[in-house]
C-alpha positions, 0 to 999 in steps of 0.5 A, a space after each residue: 497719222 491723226 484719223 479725221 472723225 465723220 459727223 452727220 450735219 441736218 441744216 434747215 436753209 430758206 432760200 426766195 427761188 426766183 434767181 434758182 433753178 430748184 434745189 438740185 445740182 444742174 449743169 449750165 444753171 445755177 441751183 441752191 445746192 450749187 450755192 450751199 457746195 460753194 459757201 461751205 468750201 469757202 468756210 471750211 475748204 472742204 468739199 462734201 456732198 449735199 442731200 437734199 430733202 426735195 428737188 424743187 422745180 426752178 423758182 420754187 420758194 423754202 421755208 423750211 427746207 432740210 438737208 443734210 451731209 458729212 463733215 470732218 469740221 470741228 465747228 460748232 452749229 452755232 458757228 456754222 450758222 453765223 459762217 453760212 449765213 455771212 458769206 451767202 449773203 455778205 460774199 456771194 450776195 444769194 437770197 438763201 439762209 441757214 436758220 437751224 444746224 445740228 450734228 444729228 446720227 450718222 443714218 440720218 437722211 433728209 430725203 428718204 427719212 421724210 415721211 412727209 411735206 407741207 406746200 403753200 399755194 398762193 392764188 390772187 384774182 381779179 383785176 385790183 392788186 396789191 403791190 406786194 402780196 400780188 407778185 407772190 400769187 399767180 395773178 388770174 384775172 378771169 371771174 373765179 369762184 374761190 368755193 369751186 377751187 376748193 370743191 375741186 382741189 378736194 377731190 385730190 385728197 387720198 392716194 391715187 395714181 397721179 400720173 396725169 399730172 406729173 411733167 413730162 419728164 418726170 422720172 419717178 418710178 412709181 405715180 402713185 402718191 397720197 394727198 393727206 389734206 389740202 386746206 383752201 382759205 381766203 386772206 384775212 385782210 384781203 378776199 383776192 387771195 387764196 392760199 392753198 395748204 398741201 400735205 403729202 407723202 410726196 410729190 412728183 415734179 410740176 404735181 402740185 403746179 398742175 393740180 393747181 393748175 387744173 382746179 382752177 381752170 375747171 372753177 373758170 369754166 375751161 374745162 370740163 367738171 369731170 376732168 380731174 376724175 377722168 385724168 385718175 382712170 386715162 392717165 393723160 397729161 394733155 387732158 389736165 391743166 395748165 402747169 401754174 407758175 412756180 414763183 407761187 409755190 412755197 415749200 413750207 416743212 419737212 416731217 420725220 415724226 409722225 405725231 408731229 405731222 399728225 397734229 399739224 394736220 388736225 389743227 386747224 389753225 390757219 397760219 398765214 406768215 409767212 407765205 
């Protein structure tokens, strides 16, 4: 009896999260890797288990998101990539994409291998919009000063216990985490838009959405200055901001090397496509 051989597939997949409930498989809504489980039975008729680099909240966005898992297939990445991609979207019609394939060693492990995360934020304020770029921003229409979120979105660089700032039902172990480096800039082209760039070792869930969430209601004036400090020392959601909506979040790059990750961080370059 011929003994099937196991190899360790890395994909790197995109997905628009606006029809997803996050990444994770959930009972009762539909997930990305629900989706991914479904197109690879249909290529192969074989069932795997998928691990995924990050959870993702529902209607969250990936750019380059990484995952991972073992297969008997004999199908070569190129093969693998042009079979995903015609059955997510010629088949199931899913705004998902396999951009990369690679059969990788066999310790790979998309999550507890990273070391860390990039994510785009996107902001649009005032009351002009445009027709595009706006429904991918969370649209605040009250004054805001963009050099206040930025004073403030600083103060969340570092390692610190962000418990505060976690959802409710966030399970996570530990709180603490490191911020590497948030870098916020306008548009180029249009002023109305803020990107917000954030790197880190981690993140817990709704953590970026409520640090957003937070800076921006302290630039506006609805909370007070010393909200976020006072949130590291109380560890008290309900002293926090509001969650920002999750269709503004991107994820942007996964890390496993160092030097990598290190160069993205100091090059200061700012890379607006895609959002």
């Amino acid at each position: 009896m011929e003994t099937k051989e196991y190899r360790n597939l890395k994909l790197i997949v995109s997905w628009n999260g606006e029809k997803f409930h996050g990444y994770q498989y959930q009972p009762n809504v539909f997930t990305v890797q629900e989706a991914l489980n479904k197109a690879w039975e249909i290529l192969t008729n074989e069932t795997v288990t998928l691990c995924g680099c990050s959870r993702l909240d529902a209607g969250v966005h990936a750019q380059h998101y990484v995952l991972n898992f073992h297969t008997v297939t004999q199908l070569t990445a190129e093969r693998i990539i042009k079979g995903f991609n015609g059955i997510l979207h010629a088949n199931l019609a899913l705004d998902i994409s396999v951009y990369h394939a690679e059969f990788v060693d066999s310790n790979f492990h998309s999550r507890f291998q990273s070391i860390g995360k990039h994510y785009r934020y996107l902001i649009w304020y005032g009351f002009s919009e445009h027709a595009i770029l706006t429904k991918r921003c969370w649209h605040v229409r009250s004054k805001l000063s963009l050099e206040d979120v930025k004073i403030y979105l600083s103060q969340f660089e570092g390692e610190h216990d962000f418990a505060a700032f976690r959802a409710s039902d966030c399970s996570a172990k530990t709180t603490v985490r490191q911020i590497f480096k948030i870098d916020a800039w306008t548009h180029p082209i249009y002023p109305e838009m803020l990107i917000i760039d954030i790197w880190g070792d981690g993140f817990l869930k709704n953590m970026i959405r409520n640090i957003v969430g937070t800076s921006v209601e302290i630039a506006s004036g609805k909370r007070n200055k010393n909200t976020i400090t006072e949130a590291f020392i109380h560890k008290d959601r309900s002293q926090t901001g509001v969650c920002a909506p999750s269709w503004a979040l991107t994820l942007m790059e996964v890390y496993y090397d160092k030097n990598q990750m290190n160069q993205k961080l100091q090059n200061n370059k700012k890379e607006l496509a895609p959002c």
